[in-house]
PQR file of N, CA, C, O and H, with PARSE charges and radii, in Angstrom:
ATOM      1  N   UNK A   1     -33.418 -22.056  21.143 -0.4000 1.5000
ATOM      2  CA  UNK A   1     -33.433 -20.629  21.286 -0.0000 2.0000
ATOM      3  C   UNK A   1     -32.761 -19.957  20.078  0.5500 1.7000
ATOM      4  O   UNK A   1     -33.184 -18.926  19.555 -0.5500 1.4000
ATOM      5  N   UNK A   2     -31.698 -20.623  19.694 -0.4000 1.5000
ATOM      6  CA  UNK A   2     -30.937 -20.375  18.248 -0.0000 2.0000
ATOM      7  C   UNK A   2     -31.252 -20.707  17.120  0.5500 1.7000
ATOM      8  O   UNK A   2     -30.504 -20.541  16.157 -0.5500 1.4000
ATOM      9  H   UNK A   2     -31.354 -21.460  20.118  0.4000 1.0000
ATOM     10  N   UNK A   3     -32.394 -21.225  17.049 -0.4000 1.5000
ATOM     11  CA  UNK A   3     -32.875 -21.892  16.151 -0.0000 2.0000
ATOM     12  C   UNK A   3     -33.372 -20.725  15.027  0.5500 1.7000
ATOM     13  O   UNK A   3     -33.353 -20.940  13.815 -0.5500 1.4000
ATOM     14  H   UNK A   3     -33.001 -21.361  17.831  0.4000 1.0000
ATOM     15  N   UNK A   4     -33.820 -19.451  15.639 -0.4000 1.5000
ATOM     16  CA  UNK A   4     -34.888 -18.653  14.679 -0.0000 2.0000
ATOM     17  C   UNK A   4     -33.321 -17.632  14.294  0.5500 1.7000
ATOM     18  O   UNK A   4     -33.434 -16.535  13.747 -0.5500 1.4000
ATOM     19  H   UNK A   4     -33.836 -19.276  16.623  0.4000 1.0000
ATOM     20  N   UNK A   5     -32.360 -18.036  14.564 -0.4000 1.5000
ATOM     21  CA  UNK A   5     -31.428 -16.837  13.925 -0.0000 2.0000
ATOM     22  C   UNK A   5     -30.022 -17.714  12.759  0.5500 1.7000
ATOM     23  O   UNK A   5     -29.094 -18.504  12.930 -0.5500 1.4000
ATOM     24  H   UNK A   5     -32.269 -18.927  15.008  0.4000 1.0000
ATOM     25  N   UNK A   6     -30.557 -17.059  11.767 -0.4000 1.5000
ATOM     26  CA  UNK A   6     -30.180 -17.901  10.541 -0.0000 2.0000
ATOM     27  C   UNK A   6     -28.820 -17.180  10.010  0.5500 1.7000
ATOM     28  O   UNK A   6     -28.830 -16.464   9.008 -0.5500 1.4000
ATOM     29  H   UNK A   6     -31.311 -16.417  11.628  0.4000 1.0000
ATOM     30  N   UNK A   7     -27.511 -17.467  10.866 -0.4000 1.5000
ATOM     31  CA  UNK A   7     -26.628 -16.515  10.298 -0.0000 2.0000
ATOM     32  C   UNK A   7     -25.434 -16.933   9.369  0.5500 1.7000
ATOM     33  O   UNK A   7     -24.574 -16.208   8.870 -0.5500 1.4000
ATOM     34  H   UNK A   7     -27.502 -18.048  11.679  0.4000 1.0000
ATOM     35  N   UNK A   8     -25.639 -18.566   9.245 -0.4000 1.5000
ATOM     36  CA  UNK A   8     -24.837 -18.476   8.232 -0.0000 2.0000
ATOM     37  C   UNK A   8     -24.883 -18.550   6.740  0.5500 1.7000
ATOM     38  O   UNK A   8     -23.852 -18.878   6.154 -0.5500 1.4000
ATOM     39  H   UNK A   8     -26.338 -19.155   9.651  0.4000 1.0000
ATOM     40  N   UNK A   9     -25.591 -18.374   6.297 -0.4000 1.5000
ATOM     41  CA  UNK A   9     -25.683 -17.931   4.921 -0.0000 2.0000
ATOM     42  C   UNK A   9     -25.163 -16.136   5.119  0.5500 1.7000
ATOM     43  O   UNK A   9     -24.178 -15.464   4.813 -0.5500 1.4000
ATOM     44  H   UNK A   9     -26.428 -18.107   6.773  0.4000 1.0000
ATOM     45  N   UNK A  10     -26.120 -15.973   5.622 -0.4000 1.5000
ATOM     46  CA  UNK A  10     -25.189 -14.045   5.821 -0.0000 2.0000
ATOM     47  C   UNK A  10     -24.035 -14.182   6.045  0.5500 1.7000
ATOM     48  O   UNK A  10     -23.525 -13.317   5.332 -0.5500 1.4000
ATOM     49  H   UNK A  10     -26.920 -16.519   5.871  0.4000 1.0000
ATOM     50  N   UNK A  11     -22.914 -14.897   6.775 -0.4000 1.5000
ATOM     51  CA  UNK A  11     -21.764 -15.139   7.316 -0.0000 2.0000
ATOM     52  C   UNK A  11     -20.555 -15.388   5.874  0.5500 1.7000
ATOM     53  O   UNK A  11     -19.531 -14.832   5.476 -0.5500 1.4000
ATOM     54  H   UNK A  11     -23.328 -15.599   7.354  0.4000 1.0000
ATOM     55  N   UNK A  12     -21.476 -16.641   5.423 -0.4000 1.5000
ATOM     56  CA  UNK A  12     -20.525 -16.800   3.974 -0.0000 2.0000
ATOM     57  C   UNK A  12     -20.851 -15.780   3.401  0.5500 1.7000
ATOM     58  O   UNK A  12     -19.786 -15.337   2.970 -0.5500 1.4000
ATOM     59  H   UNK A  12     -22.308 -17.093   5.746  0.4000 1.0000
ATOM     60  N   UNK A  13     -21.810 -14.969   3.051 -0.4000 1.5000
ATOM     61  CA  UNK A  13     -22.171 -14.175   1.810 -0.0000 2.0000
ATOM     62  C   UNK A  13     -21.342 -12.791   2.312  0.5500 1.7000
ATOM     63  O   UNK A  13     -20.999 -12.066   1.377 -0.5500 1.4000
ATOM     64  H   UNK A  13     -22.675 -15.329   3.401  0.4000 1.0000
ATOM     65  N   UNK A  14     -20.968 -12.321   3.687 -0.4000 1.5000
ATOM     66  CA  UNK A  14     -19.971 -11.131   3.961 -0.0000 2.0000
ATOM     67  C   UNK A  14     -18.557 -11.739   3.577  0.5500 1.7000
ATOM     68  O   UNK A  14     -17.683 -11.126   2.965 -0.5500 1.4000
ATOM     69  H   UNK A  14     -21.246 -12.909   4.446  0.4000 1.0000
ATOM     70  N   UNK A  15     -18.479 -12.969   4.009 -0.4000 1.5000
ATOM     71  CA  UNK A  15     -16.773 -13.583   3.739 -0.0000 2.0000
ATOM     72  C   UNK A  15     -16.612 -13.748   1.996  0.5500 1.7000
ATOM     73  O   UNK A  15     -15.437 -13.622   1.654 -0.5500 1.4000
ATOM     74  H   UNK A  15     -19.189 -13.467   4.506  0.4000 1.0000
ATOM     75  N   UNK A  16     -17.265 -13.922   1.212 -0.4000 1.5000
ATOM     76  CA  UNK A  16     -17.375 -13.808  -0.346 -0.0000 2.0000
ATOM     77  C   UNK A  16     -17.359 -12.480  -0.559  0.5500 1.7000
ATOM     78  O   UNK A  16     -16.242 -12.188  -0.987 -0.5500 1.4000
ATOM     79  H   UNK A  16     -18.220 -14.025   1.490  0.4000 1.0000
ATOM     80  N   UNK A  17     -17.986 -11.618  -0.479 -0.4000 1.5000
ATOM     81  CA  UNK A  17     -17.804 -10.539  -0.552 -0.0000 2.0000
ATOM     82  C   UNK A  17     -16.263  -9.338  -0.447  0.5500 1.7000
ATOM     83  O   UNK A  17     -15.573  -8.653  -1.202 -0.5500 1.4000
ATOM     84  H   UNK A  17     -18.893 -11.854  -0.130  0.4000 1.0000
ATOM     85  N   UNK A  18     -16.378  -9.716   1.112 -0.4000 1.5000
ATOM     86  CA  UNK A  18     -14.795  -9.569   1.535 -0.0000 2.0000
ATOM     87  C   UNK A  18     -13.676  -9.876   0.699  0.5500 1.7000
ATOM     88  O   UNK A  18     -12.880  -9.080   0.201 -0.5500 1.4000
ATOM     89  H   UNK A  18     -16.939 -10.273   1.725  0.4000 1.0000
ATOM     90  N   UNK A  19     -13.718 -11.586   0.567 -0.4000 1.5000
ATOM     91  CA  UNK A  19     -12.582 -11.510  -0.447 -0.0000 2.0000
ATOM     92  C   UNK A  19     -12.467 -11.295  -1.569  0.5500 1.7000
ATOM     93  O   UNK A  19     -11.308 -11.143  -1.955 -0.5500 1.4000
ATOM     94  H   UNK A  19     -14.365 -12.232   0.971  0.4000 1.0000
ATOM     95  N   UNK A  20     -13.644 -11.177  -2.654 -0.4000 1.5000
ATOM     96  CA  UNK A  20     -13.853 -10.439  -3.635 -0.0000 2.0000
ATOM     97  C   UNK A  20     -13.547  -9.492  -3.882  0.5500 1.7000
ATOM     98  O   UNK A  20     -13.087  -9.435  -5.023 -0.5500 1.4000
ATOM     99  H   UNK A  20     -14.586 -11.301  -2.340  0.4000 1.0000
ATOM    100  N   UNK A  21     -13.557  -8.053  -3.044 -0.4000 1.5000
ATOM    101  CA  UNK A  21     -13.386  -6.627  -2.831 -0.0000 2.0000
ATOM    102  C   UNK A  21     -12.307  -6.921  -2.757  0.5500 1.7000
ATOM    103  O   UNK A  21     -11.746  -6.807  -3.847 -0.5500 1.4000
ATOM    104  H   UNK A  21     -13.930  -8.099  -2.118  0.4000 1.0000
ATOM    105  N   UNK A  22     -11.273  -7.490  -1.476 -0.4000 1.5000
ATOM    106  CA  UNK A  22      -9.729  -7.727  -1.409 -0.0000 2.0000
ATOM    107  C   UNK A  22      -9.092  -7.986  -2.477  0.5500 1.7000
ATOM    108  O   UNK A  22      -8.130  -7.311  -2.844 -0.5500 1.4000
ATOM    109  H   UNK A  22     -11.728  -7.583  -0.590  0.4000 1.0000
ATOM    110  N   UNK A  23      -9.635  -9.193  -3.237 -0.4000 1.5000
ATOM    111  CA  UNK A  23      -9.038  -9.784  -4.421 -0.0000 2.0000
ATOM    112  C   UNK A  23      -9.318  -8.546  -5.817  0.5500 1.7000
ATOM    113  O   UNK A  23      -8.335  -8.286  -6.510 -0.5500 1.4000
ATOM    114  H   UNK A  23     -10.416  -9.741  -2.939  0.4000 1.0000
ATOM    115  N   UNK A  24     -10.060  -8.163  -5.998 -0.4000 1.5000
ATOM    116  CA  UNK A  24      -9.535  -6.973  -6.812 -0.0000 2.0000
ATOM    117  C   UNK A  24      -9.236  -5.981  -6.817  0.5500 1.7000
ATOM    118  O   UNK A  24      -8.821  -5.419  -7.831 -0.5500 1.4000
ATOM    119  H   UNK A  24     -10.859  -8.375  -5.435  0.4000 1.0000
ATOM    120  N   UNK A  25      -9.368  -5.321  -5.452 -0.4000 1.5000
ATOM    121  CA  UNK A  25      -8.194  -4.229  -5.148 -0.0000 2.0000
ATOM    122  C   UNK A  25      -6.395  -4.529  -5.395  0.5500 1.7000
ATOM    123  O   UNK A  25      -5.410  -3.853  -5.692 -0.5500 1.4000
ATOM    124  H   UNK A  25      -9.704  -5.778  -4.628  0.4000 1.0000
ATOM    125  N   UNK A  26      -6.677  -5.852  -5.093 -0.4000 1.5000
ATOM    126  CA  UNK A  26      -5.104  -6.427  -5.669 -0.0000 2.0000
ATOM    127  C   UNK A  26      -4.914  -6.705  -6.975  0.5500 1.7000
ATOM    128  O   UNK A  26      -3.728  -6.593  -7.286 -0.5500 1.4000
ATOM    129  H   UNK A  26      -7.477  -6.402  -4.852  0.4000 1.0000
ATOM    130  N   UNK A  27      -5.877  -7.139  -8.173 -0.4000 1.5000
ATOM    131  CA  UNK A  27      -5.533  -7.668  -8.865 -0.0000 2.0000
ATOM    132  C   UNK A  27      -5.698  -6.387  -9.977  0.5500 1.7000
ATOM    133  O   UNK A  27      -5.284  -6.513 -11.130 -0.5500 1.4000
ATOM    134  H   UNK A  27      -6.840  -7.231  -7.920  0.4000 1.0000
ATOM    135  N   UNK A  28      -6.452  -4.949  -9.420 -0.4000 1.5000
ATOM    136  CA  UNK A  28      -6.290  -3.857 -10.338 -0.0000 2.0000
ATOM    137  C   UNK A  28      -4.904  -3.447  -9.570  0.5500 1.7000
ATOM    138  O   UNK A  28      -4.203  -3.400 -10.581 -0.5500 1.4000
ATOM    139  H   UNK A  28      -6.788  -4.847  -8.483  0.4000 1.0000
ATOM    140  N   UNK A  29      -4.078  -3.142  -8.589 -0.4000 1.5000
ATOM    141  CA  UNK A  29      -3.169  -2.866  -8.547 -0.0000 2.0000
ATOM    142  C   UNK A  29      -1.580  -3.391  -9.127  0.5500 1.7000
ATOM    143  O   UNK A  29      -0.585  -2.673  -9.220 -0.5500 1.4000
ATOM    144  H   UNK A  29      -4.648  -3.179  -7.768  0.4000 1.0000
ATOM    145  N   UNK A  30      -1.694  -4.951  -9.497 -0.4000 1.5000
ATOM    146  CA  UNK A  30      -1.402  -5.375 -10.186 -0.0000 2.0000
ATOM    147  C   UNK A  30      -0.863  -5.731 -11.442  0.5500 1.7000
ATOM    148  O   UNK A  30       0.156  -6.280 -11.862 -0.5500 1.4000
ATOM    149  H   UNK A  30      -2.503  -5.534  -9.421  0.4000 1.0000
ATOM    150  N   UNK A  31      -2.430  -4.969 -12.132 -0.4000 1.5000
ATOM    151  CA  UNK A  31      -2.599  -4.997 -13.433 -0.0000 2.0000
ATOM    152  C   UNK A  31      -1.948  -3.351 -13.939  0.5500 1.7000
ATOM    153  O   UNK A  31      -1.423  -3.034 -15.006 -0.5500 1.4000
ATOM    154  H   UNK A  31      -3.257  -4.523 -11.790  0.4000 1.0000
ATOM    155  N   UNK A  32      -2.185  -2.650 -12.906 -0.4000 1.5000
ATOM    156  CA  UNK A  32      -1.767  -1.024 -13.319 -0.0000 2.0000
ATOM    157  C   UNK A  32      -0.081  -1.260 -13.474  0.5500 1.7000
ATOM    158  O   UNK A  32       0.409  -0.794 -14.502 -0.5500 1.4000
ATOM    159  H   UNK A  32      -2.612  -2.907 -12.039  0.4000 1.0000
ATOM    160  N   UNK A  33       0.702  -1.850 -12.664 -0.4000 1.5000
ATOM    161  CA  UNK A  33       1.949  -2.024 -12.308 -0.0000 2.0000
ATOM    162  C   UNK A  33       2.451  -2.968 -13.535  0.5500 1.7000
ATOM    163  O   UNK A  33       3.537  -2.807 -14.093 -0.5500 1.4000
ATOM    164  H   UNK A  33       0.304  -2.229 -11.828  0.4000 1.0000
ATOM    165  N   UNK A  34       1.466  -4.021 -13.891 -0.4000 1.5000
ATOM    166  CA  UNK A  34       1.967  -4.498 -15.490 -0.0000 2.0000
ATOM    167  C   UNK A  34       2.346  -3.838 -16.548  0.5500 1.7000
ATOM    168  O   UNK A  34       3.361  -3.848 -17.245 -0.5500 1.4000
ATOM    169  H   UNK A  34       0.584  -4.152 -13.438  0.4000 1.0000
ATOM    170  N   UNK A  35       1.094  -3.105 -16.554 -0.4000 1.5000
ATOM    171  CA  UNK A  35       0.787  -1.636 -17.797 -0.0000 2.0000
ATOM    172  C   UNK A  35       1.537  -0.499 -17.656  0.5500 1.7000
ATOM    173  O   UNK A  35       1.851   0.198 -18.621 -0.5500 1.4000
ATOM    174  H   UNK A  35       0.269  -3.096 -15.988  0.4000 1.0000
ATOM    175  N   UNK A  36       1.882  -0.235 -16.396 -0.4000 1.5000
ATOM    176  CA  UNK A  36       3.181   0.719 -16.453 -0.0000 2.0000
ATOM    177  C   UNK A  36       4.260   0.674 -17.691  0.5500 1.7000
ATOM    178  O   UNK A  36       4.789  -0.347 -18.131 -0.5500 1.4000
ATOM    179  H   UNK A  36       1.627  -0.801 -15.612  0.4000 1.0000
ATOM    180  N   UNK A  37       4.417   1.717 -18.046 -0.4000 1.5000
ATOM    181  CA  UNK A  37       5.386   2.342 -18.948 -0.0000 2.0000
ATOM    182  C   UNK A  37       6.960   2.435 -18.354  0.5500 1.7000
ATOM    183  O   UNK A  37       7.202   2.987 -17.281 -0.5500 1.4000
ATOM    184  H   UNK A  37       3.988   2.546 -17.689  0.4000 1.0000
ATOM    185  N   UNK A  38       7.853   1.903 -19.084 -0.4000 1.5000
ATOM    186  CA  UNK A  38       9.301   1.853 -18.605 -0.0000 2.0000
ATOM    187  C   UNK A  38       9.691   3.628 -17.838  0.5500 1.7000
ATOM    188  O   UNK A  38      10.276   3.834 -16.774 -0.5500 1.4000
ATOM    189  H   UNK A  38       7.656   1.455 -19.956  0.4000 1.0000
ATOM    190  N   UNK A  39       9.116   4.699 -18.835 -0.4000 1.5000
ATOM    191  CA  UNK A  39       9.809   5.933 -18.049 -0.0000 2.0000
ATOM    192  C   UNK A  39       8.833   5.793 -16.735  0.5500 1.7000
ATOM    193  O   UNK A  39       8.937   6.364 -15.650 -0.5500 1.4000
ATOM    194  H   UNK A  39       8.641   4.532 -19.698  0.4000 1.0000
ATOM    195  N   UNK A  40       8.408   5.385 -16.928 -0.4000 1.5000
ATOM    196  CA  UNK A  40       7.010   5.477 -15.396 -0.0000 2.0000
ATOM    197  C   UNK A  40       8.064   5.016 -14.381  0.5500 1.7000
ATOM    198  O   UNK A  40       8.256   5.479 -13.256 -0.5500 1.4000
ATOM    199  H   UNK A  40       8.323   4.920 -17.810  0.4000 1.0000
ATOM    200  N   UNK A  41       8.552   4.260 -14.844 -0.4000 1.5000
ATOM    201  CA  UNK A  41       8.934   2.851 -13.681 -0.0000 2.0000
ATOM    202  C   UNK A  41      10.577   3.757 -12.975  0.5500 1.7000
ATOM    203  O   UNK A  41      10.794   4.189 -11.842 -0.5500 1.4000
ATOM    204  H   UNK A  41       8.396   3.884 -15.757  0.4000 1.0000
ATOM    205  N   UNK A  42      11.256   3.754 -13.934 -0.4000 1.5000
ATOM    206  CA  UNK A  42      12.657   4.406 -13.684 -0.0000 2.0000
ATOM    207  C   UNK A  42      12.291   5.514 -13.227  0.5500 1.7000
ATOM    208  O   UNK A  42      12.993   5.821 -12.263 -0.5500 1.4000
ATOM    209  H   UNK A  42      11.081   3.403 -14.853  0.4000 1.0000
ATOM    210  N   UNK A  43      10.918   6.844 -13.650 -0.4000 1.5000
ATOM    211  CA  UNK A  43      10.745   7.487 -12.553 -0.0000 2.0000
ATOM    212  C   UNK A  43      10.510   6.939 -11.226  0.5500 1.7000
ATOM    213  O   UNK A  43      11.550   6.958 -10.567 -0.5500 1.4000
ATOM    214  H   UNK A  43      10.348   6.594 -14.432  0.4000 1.0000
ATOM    215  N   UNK A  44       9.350   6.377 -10.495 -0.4000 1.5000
ATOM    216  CA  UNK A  44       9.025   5.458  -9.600 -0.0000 2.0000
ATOM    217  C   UNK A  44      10.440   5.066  -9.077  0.5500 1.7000
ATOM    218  O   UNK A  44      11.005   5.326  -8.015 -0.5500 1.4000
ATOM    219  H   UNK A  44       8.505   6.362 -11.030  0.4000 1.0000
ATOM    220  N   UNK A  45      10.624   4.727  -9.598 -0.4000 1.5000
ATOM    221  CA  UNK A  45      11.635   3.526  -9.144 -0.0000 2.0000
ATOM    222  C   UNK A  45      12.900   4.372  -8.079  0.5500 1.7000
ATOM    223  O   UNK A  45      13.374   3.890  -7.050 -0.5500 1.4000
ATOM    224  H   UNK A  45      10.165   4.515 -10.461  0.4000 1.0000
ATOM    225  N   UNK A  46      13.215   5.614  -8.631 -0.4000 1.5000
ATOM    226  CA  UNK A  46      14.112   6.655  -7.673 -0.0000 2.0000
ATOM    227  C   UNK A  46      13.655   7.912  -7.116  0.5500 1.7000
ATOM    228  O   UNK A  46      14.183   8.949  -6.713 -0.5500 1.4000
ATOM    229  H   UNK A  46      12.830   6.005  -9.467  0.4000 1.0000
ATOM    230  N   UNK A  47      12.190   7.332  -7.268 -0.4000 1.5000
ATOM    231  CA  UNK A  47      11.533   8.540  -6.239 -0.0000 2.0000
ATOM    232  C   UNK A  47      11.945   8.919  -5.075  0.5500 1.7000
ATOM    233  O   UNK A  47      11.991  10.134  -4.880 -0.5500 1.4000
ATOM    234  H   UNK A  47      11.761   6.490  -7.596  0.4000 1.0000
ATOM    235  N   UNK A  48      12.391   7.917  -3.895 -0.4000 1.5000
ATOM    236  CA  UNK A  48      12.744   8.822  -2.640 -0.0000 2.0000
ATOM    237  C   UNK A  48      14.205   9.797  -2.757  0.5500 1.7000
ATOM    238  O   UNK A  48      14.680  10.559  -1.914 -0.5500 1.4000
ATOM    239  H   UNK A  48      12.354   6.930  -4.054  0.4000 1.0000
ATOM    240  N   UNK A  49      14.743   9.425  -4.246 -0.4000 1.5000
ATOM    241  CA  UNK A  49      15.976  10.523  -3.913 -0.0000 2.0000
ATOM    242  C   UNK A  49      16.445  11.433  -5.335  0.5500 1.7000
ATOM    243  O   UNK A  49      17.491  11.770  -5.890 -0.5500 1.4000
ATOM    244  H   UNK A  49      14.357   8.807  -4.930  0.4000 1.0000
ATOM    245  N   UNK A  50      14.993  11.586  -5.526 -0.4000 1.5000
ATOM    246  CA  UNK A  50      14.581  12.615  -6.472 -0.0000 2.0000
ATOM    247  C   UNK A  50      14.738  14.295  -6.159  0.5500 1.7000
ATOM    248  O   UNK A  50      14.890  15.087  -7.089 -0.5500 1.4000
ATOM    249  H   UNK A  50      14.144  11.312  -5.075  0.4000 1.0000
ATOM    250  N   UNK A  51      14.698  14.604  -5.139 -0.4000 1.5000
ATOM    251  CA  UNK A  51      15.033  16.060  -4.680 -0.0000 2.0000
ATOM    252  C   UNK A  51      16.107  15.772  -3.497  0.5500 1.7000
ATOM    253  O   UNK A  51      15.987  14.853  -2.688 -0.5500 1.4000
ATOM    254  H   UNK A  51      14.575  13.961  -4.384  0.4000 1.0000
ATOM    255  N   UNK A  52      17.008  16.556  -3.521 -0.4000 1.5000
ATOM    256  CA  UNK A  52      18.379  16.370  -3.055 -0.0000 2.0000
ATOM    257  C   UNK A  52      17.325  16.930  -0.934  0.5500 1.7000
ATOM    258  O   UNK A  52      16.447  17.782  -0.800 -0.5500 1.4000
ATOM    259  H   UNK A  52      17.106  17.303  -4.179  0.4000 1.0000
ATOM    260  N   UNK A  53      17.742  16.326  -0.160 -0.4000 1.5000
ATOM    261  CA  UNK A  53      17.798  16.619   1.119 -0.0000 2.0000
ATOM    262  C   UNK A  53      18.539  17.555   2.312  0.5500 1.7000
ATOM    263  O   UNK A  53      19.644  17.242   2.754 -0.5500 1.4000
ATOM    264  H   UNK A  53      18.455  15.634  -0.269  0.4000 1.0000
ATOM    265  N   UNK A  54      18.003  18.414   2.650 -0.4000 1.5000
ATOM    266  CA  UNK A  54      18.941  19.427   3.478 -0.0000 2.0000
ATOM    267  C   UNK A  54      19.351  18.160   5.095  0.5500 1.7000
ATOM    268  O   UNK A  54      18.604  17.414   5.727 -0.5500 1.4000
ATOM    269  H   UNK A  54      17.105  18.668   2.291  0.4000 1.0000
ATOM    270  N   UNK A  55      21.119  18.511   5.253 -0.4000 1.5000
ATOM    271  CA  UNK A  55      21.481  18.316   5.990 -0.0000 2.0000
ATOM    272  C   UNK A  55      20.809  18.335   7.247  0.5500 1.7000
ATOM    273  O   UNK A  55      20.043  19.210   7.652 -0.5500 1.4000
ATOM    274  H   UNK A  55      21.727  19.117   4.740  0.4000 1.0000
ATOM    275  N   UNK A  56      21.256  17.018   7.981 -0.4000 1.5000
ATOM    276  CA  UNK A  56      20.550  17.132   9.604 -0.0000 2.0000
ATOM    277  C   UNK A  56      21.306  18.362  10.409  0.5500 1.7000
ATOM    278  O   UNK A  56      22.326  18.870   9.943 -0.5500 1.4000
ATOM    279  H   UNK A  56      21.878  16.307   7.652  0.4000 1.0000
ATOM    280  N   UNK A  57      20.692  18.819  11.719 -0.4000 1.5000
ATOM    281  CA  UNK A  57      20.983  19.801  12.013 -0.0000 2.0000
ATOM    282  C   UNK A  57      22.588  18.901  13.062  0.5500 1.7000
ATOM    283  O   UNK A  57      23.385  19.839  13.091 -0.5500 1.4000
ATOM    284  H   UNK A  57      19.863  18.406  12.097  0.4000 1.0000
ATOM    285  N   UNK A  58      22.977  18.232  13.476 -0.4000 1.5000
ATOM    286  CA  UNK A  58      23.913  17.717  13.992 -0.0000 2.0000
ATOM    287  C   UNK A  58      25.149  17.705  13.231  0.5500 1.7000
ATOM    288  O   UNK A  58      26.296  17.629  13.671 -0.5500 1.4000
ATOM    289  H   UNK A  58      22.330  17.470  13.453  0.4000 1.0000
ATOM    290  N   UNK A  59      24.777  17.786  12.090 -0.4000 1.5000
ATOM    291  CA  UNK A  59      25.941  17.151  10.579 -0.0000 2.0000
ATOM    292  C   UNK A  59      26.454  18.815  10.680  0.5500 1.7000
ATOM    293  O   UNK A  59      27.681  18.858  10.767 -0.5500 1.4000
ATOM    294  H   UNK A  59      23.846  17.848  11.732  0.4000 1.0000
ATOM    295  N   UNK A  60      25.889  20.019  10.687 -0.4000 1.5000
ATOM    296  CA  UNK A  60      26.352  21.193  10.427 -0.0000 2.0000
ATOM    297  C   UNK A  60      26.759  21.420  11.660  0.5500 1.7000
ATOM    298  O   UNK A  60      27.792  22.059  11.863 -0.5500 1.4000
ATOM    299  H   UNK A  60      24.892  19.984  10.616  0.4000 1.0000
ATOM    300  N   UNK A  61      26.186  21.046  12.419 -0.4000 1.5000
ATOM    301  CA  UNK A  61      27.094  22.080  13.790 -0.0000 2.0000
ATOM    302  C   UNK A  61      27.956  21.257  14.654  0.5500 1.7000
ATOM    303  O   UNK A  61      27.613  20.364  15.428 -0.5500 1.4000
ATOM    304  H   UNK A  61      25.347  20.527  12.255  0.4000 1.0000
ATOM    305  N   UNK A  62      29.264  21.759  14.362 -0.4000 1.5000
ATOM    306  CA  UNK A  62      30.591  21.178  15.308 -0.0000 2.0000
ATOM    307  C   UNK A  62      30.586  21.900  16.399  0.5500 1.7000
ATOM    308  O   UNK A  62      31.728  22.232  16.718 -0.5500 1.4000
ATOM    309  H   UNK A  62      29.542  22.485  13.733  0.4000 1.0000
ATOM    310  N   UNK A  63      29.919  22.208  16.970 -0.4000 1.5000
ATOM    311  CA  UNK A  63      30.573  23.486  18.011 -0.0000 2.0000
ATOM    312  C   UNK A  63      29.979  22.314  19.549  0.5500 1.7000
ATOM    313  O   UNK A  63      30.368  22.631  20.673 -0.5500 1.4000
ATOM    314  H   UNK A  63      28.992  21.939  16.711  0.4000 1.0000
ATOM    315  N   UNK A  64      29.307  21.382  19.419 -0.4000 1.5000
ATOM    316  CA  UNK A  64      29.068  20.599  20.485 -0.0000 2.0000
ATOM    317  C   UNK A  64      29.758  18.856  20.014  0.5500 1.7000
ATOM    318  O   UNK A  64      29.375  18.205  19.042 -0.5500 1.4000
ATOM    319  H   UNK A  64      28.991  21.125  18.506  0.4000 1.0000
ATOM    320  N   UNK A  65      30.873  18.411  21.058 -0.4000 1.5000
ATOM    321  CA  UNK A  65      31.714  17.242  20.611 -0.0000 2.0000
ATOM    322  C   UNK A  65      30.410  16.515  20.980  0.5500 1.7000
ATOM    323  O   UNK A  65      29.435  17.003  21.551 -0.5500 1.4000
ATOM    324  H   UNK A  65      31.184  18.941  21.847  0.4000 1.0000
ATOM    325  N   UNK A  66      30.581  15.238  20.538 -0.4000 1.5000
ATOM    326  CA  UNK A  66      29.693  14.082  20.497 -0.0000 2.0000
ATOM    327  C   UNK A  66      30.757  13.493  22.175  0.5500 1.7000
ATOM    328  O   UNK A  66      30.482  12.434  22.741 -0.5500 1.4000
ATOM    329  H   UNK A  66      31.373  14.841  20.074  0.4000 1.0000
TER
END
């Protein structure tokens, strides 16, 4: 009954594919992160505390004791 449905050649040829696409989405991300420029990087690099953060609202108000 299985005989007339021929799926593995299609099977490998999506799994080649797959990791192909995977494998150079990684290996251009990679390569960009090689080629990066030192000010690039030391920017990057202290990005999350690049703009100073307003206080939580707990830190300012004493008027309720913990």
């Amino acid at each position: 009954m299985f005989r007339r449905l021929v799926f593995e050649n299609t099977a490998a040829l999506f799994t080649l594919v797959a990791f192909f696409t995977a494998a150079s989405i990684y290996v251009s991300i990679a390569w960009r992160a090689i080629r990066m420029k030192r000010p690039q990087v030391e920017r990057l690099e202290n990005l999350p505390f690049a703009t100073a953060t307003p206080s939580a609202r707990h830190d300012t108000d004493a008027s309720h004791p913990v």
